[in-house]
C-alpha positions in Angstrom: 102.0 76.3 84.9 102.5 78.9 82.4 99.2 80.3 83.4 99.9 80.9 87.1 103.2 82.5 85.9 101.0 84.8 84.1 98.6 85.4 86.7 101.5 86.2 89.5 103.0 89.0 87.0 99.4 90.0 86.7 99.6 90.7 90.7 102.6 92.2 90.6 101.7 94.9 88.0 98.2 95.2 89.9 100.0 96.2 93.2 102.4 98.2 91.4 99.8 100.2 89.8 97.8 100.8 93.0 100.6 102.2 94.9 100.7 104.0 92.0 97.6 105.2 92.2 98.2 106.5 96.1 101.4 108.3 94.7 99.3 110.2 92.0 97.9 112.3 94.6 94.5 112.1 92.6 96.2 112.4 89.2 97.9 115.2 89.8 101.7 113.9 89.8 102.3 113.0 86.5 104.9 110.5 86.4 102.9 107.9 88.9 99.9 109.0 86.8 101.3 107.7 84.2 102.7 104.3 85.8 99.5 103.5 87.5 98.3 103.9 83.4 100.8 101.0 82.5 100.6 98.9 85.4 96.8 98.2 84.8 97.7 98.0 81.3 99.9 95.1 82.1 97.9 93.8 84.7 94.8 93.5 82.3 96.9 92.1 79.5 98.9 90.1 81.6 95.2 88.5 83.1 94.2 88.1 80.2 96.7 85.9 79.1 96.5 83.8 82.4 92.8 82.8 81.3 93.9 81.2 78.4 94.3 78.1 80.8 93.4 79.0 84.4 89.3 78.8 85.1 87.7 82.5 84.9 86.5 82.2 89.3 89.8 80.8 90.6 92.5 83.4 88.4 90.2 86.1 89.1 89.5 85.0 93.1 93.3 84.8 93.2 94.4 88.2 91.4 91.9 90.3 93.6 92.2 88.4 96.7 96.5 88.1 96.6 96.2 92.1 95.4 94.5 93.3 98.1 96.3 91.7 100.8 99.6 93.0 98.9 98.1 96.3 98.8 96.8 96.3 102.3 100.6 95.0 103.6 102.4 97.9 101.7 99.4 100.1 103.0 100.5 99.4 106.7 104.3 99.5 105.9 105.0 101.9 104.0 102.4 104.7 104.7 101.9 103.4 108.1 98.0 102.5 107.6 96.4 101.0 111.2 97.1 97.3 111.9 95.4 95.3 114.1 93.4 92.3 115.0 90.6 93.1 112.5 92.9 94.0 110.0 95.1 90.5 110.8 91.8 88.3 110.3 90.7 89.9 107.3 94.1 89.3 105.7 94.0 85.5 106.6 90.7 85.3 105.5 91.5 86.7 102.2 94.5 84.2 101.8 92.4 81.4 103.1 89.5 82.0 100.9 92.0 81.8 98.0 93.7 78.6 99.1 90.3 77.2 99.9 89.5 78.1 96.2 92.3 76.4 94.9 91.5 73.4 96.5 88.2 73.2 95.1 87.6 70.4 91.8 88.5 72.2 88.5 87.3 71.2 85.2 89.7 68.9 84.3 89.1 66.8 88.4 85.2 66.6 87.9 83.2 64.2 85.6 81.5 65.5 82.0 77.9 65.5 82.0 76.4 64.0 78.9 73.9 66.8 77.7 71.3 64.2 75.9 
């Protein structure tokens, strides 16, 4: 549990740090220059500890799929990006693929192999 709690702040920071990145106007406004900086930082570090005990495919399938749909939603509401049908299906795609992911045996649900 503690791992997905990690991995959500990981999202949060990674959102954060790409609107970020908009706002820098190509790294030439300082201050969200400097919080894009952190937010990966925590995003990274933050991932990093979520690995400790979610499987490498399904945290990262998670982090970059959740991200971008974040990103994408505060694309479209805040800066007023397009929205349409396309746009729609790719978002529930992206959620779907992650909740398919999740549904998919882990480690711990599928039987050992003896190696001999």
């Amino acid at each position: 549990m503690k791992g997905y709690l990690f991995l959500i702040i990981a999202i949060v920071f990674e959102v954060f740090g790409t609107t970020m990145l908009k706002l820098s106007n190509g790294f030439t406004n300082l201050i969200p220059t400097l919080c894009f900086i952190l937010g990966f930082s925590l995003t990274f570090y933050y991932l990093s500890l979520s690995l400790k005990t979610i499987a490498l495919s399904l945290a990262y399938a998670i982090w970059s799929g959740l991200g971008t749909a974040l990103t994408a939603l505060i694309g479209i509401f805040i800066w007023n990006e397009p929205f349409g049908s396309l746009t729609a299906i790719g978002l529930i795609a992206i959620i779907g693929g992650v909740i398919l992911l999740n549904m998919a045996p882990t480690k711990e649900t599928t039987p050992h192999r003896s190696s001999g």
